[in-house]
C-alpha positions in Angstrom: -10.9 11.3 -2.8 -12.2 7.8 -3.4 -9.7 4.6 -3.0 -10.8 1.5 -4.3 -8.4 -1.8 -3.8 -8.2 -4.5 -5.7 -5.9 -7.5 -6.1 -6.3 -9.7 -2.4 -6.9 -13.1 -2.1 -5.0 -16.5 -0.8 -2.0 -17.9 -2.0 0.5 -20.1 -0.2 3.6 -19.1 1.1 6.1 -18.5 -1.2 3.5 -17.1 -3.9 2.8 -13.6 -4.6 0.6 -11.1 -5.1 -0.1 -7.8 -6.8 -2.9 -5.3 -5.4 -4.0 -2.4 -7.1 -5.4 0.7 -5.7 -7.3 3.2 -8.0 -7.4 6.6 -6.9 -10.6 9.2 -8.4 -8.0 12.3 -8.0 -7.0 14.4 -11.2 -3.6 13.6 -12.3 -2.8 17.0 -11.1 -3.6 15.9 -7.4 -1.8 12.6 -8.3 1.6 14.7 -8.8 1.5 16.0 -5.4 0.5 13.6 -2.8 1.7 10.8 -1.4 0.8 7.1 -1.3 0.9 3.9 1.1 -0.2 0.7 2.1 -0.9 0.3 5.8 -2.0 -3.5 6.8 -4.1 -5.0 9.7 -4.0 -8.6 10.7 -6.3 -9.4 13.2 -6.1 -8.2 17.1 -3.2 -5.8 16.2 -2.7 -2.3 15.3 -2.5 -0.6 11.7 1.0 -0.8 10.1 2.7 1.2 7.3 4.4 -1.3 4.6 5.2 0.9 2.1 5.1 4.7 0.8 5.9 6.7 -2.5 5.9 10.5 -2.8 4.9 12.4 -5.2 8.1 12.7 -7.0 8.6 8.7 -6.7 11.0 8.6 -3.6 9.9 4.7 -2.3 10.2 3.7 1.7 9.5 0.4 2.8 8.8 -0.9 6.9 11.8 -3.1 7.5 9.7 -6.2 7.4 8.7 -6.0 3.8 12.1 -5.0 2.8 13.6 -6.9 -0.3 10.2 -8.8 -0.6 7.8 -5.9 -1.7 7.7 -3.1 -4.1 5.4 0.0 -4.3 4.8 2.0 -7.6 2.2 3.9 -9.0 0.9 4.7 -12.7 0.5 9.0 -12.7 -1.6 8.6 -16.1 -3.8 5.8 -14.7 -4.1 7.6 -10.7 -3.5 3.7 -9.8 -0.9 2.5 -6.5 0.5 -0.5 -6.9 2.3 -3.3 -4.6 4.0 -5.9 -5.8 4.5 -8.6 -3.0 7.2 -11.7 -3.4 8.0 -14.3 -0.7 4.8 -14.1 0.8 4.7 -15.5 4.9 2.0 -16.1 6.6 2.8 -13.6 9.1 1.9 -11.1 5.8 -1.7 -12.2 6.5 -4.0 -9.4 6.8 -6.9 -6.3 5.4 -4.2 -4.4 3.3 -5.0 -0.4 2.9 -4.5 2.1 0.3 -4.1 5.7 1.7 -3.3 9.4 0.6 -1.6 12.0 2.2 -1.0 15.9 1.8 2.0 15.4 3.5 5.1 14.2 2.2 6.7 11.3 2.6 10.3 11.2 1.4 11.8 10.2 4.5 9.3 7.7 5.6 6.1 6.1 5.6 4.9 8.6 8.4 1.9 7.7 11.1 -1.5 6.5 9.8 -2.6 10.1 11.1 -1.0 11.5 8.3 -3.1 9.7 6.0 -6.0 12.0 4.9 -8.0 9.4 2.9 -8.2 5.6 2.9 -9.9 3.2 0.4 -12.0 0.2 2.0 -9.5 -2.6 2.3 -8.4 -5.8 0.4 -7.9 -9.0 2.3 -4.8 -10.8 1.4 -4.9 -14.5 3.2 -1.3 -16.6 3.1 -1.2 -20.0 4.1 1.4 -22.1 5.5 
């Protein structure tokens, strides 16, 4: 499976952003997998933001809460997050990934995530 991100860049706080993630699964794969954004800001750890499962149940990590919002397109295999009320502290490489697994209850551990797409830098200034 090949991810391929799009949509980064700077904006200053307050703005927002969309990014994009394109997936090369059928649609048949696209009905039965889960999707995420994970982010990494520099000198820390991976983070989940978001997830949706295959049958559209949406989880968000409490710090994106009310501020972001993760959908996906089945017919065009393409993950979406829409991020509002950007912070600095949202600064960092933002992820696409797949999973197997479900997701329904949560965003689940990056180990969970069977493929990942190369990254797309979203910058936020103060």
């Amino acid at each position: 499976v090949k991810l391929v991100e799009s949509g980064g860049g700077s904006v200053q706080a307050g703005g927002s952003m969309r990014l994009s993630c394109t997936a090369s699964f059928s649609t048949y794969t696209g009905n039965r997998v889960c999707m995420a954004w994970f982010r990494q800001a520099p000198g820390k750890g991976r983070e989940g933001v978001a997830a949706i499962s295959a049958d559209g149940v949406t989880n968000y990590a409490e710090f994106v809460k009310g501020r972001f919002t993760i959908s996906k397109d089945k017919d065009k295999n393409t993950l979406y997050l829409q991020m509002n009320s950007l912070q600095p502290e949202d600064t960092a490489m933002y992820y696409c990934a797949v999973s197997v697994l479900l997701c329904r209850r949560g965003i689940g551990p990056q180990g969970a995530y069977n493929s990942w797409g190369q990254g797309t830098q979203v910058t936020v200034s103060s």
